[in-house]
C-alpha positions in Angstrom: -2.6 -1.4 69.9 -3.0 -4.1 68.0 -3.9 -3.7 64.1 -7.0 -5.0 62.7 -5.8 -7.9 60.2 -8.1 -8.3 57.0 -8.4 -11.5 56.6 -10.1 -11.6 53.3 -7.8 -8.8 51.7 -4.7 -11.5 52.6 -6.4 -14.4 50.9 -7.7 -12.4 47.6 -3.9 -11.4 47.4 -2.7 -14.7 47.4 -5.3 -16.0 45.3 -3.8 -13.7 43.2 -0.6 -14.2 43.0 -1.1 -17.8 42.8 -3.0 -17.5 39.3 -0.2 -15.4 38.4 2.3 -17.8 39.2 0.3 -20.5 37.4 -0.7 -18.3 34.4 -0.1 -20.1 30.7 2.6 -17.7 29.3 1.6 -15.3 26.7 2.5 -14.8 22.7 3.7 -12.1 20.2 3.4 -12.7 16.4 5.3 -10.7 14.3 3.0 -9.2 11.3 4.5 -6.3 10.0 7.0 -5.4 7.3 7.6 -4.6 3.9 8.4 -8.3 2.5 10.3 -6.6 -0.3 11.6 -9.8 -1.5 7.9 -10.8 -2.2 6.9 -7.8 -4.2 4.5 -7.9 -6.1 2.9 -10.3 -3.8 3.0 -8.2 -0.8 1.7 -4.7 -2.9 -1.5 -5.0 -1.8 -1.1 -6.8 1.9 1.5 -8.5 4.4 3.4 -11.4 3.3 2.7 -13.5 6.3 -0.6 -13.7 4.7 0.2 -15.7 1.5 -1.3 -19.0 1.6 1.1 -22.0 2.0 -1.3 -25.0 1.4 -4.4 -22.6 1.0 -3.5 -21.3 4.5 -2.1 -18.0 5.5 1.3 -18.6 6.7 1.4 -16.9 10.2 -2.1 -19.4 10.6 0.8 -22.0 10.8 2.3 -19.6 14.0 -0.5 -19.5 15.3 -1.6 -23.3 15.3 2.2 -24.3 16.8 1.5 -21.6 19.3 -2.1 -22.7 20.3 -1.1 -26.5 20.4 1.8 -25.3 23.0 -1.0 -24.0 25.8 -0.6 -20.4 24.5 -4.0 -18.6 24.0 -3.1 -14.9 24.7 -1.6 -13.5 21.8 -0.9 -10.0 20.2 0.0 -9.2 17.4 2.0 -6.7 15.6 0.9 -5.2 12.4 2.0 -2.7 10.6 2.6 -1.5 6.7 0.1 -2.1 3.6 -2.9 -4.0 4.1 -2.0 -4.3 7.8 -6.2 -3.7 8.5 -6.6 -7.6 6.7 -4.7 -9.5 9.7 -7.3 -8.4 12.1 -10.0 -8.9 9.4 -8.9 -12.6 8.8 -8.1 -13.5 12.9 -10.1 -11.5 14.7 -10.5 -11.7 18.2 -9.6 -15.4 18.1 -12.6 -16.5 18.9 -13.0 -19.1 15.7 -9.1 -20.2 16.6 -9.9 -21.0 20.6 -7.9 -18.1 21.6 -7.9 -14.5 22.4 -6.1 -11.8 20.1 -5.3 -8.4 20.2 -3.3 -6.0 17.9 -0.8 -3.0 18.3 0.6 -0.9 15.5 3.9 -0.6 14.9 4.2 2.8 12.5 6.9 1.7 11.0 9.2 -1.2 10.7 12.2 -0.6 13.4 13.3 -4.3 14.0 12.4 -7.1 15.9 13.6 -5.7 19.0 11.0 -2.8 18.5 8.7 -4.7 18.0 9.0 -6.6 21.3 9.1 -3.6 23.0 5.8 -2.2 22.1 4.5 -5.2 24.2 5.4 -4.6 27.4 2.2 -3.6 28.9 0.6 -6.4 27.2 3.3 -9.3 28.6 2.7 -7.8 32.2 5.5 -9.1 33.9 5.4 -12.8 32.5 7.1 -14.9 31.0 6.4 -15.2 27.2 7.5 -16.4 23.6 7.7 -14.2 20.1 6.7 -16.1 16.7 8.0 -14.4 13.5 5.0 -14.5 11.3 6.8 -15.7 8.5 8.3 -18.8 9.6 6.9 -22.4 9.2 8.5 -25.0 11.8 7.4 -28.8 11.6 7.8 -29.2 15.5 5.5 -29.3 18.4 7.1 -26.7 21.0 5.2 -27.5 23.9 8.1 -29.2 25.7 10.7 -26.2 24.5 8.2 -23.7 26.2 7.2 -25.6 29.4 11.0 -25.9 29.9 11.9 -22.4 29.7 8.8 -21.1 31.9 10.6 -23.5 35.1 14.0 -22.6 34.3 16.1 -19.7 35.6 17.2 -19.1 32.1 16.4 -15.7 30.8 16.2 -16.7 26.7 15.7 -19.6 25.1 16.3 -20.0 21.3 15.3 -22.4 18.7 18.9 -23.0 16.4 18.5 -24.9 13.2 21.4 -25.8 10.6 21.7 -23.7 7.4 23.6 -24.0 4.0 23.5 -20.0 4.3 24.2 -18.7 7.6 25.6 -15.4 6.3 21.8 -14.6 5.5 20.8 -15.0 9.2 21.2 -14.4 12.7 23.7 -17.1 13.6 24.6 -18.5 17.3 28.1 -20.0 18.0 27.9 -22.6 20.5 31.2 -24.1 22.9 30.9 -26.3 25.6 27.2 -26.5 24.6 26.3 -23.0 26.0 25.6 -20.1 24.0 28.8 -17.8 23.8 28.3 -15.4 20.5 25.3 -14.3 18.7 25.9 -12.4 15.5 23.0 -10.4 12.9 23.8 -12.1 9.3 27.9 -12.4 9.4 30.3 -11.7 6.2 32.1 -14.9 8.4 29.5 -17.0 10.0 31.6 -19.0 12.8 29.2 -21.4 13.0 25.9 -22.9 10.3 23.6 -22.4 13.7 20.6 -19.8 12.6 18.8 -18.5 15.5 15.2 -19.1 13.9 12.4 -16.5 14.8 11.4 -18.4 17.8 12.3 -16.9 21.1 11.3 -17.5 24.9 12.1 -14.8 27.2 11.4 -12.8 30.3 10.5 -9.6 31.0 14.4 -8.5 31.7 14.6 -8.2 27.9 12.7 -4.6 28.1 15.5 -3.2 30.4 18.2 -4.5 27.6 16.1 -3.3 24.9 16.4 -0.2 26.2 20.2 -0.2 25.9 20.3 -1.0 22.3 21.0 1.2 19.3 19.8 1.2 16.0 22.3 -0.5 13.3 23.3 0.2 10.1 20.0 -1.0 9.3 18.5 1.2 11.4 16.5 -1.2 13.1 16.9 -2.5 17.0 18.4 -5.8 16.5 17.1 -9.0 18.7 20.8 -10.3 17.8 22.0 -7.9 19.5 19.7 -7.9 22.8 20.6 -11.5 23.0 24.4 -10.7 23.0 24.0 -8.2 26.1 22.6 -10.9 27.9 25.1 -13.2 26.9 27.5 -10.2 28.3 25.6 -9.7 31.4 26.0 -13.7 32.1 22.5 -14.5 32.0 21.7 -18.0 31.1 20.8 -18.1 27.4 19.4 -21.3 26.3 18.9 -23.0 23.3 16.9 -26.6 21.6 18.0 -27.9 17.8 15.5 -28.1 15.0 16.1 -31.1 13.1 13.3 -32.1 11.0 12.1 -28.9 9.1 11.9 -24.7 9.8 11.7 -22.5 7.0 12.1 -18.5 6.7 9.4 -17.8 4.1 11.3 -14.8 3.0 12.0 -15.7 -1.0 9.6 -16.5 -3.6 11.1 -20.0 -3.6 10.8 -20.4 0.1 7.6 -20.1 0.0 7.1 -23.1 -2.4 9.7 -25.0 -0.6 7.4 -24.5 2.6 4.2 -25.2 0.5 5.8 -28.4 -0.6 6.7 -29.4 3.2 3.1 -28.8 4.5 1.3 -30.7 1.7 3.6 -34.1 2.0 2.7 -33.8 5.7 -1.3 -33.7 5.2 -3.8 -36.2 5.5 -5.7 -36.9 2.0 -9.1 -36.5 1.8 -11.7 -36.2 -1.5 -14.8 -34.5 -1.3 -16.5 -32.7 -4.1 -17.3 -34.8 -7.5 -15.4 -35.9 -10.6 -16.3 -36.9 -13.7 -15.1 -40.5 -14.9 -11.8 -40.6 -17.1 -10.3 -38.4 -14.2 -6.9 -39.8 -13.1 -5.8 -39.2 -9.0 -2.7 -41.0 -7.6 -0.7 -39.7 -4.5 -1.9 -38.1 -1.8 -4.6 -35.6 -2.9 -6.0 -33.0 -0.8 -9.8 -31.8 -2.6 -12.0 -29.5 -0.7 -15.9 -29.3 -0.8 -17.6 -28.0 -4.4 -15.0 -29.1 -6.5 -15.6 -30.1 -10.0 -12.7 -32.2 -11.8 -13.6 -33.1 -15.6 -13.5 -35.8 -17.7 -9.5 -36.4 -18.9 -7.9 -34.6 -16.1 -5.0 -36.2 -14.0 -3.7 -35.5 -10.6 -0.8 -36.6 -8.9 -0.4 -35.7 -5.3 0.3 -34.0 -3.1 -1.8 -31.6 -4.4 -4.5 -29.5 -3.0 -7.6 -28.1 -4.5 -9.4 -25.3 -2.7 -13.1 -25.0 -2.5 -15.5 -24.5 -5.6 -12.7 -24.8 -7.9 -12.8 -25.9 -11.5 -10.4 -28.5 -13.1 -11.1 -28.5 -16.4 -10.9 -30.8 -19.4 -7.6 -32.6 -20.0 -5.6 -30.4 -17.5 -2.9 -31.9 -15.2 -1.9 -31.0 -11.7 1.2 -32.4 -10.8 3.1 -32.6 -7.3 3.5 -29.6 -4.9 0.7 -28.1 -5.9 -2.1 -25.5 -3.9 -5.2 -24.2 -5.9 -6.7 -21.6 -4.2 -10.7 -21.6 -3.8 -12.9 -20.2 -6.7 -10.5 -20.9 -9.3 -10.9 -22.4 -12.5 -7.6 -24.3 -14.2 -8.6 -25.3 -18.0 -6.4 -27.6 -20.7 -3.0 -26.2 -18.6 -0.3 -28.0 -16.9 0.7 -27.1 -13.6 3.7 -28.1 -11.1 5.6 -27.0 -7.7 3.0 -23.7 -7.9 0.6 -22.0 -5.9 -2.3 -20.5 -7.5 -3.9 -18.3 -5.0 -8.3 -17.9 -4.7 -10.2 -16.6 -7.9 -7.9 -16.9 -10.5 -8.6 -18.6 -13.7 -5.3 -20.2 -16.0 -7.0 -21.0 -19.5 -4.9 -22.7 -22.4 -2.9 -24.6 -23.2 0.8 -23.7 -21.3 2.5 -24.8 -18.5 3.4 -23.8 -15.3 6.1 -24.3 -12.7 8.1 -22.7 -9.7 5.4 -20.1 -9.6 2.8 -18.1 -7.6 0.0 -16.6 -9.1 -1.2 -13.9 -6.6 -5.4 -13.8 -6.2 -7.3 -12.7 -9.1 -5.2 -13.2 -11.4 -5.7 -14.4 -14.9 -3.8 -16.1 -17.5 -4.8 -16.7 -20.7 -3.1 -18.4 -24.6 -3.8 -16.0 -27.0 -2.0 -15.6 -30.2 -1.0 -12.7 -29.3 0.5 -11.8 -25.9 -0.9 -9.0 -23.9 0.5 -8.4 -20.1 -0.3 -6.0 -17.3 2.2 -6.3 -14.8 2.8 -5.0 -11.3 5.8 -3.0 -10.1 8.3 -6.2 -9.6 6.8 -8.5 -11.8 8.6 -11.7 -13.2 7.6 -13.4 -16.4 9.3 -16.2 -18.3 7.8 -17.0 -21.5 
């Protein structure tokens, strides 16, 4: 006896799989962590959330990721202030996108972290974004490569002058043959940057890892076992700009980047005797006074204050709200609401939110566990 064939059950399943097959690949931001290096910074909330050009820094991750066709992204939060990432993003509604969260209790490595996701991926391909790196390349080509390839990782590898503080790939015969975590004896300047394709396959080897002397899961060493296994492990070359916003100075290093790459534009008002030359980035309610001299790139938040007679030189964010008044200021970032009164000058610095910074005759501080101050 012949059995009944339902037609329409066949074609919904292979409607199915179809938009399976054709599905845009998904993304994982890293957002946790105790950005240690950052402190005092990061007391009150995750580092990937300090501005870099009066933007949160894992917005930058989420821009490249957006511009490469990838809309479904989780991310991973975790540590103090972890509750503002989903306060700022949301549901991604504002960014074109659609974002969900998972916890990570504590932070185990980047390995860990991938593995919570596993549900979320769903059998796909996908790509993982460390939230605290800021790349100055379109990856829609690097991802749209890897999702028609057999490979089963694909890295991002930029030169560095200080491999030892990174994961670092050693290449022959231009394939992939070594990947070490941070090496007293780098064999090669190649950093793997937090950038990563991969499949599915990498749950199964994440399964095999154990913790290291860090006692985290290390992606270094997932990405070995498949090197091990002979899985095809690709990689692509950075070779403009990628930065590891890990250090106080990378931060204004990436600040600096961003800002020479904007387009100028000048709303708000000035009064006359004010000085702008370079290119000068002023948002909306801005007030810049008589005798005050800009020299771009700089960028002024909105409803700031520029004072009388105070200079903002190059490389230079002012967060919104802030008022800046008689004081010279270079190479900084002043984060929102702050007000720097005096006159004194500033360089190399960030001045976290709220903050306020006044010239008395005599000097009073309250500082933060970690604090620097040069006087």
């Amino acid at each position: 006896m012949l059995k009944k064939i339902n037609i329409k059950s066949i074609i919904f399943r292979l409607l199915k799989l179809e938009e399976k097959s054709s599905s845009r690949m998904k993304g994982i931001i890293l957002h946790g962590g105790h950005g240690t290096r950052l402190r005092p910074l990061t007391h009150t909330g995750p580092k990937q959330l300090l501005p870099i050009a009066n933007k949160p820094m894992s917005n930058y991750c989420v821009e490249t990721l957006i511009q490469a066709g990838i809309h479904d992204i989780v991310f991973i939060v975790g540590g103090v202030g972890s509750e503002k990432v989903n306060e700022f993003y949301g549901n991604g509604e504002k960014f074109g996108a659609k974002f969900s969260y998972i916890e990570q209790d504590f932070p185990k490595g980047i390995a860990h972290a991938i593995s919570l996701c596993q549900e979320f991926i769903d059998g796909e391909k996908f790509v993982v974004f460390l939230g605290d790196n800021i790349i100055n390349k379109d990856i829609s080509k690097f991802i749209s490569d890897f999702k028609t390839s057999n490979s089963f990782a694909s890295l991002l590898l930029c030169e560095v002058e200080n491999p030892s503080q990174f994961g670092i790939a050693e290449i022959k015969n231009n394939k992939i043959i070594n990947i070490t975590e941070k090496p007293k004896n780098p064999s090669s300047n190649l950093a793997v940057t937090g950038i990563y394709c991969l499949t599915p396959h990498i749950f199964e080897v994440i399964k095999k890892l154990t913790p290291s002397w860090r006692n985290e899961l290390e992606i270094a060493d997932a990405l070995q076992i498949l090197i091990k296994e002979d899985k095809e492990v690709t990689f692509e070359m950075i070779t403009d700009f990628w930065k590891d916003t890990g250090t106080p100075k990378d931060i204004i290093e990436a600040n600096r980047k961003i800002l020479e790459n904007m387009e100028g534009f000048q709303k708000g008002e000035k009064e006359e005797g004010v000085k702008i030359t370079g290119k000068v980035m002023i948002d909306e309610g801005v007030k810049i006074e008589n005798g005050v001299k800009i020299t771009g790139p700089v960028i002024i938040g909105k409803n700031c204050i520029i004072g009388e007679n105070s200079e903002i030189k190059g490389n230079t964010s002012i967060g919104e709200n802030s008022e800046i008044k008689g004081c010279v200021i270079s190479d900084s970032i002043i984060m929102s609401n702050c007000v720097l009164e005096g006159k004194f000058e500033i360089k190399n610095s960030i001045i976290g939110s709220n903050s306020r910074i006044q010239k008395n005759q005599d000097k009073k501080f309250l500082l933060g566990e970690g604090s620097q101050i040069s006087i």
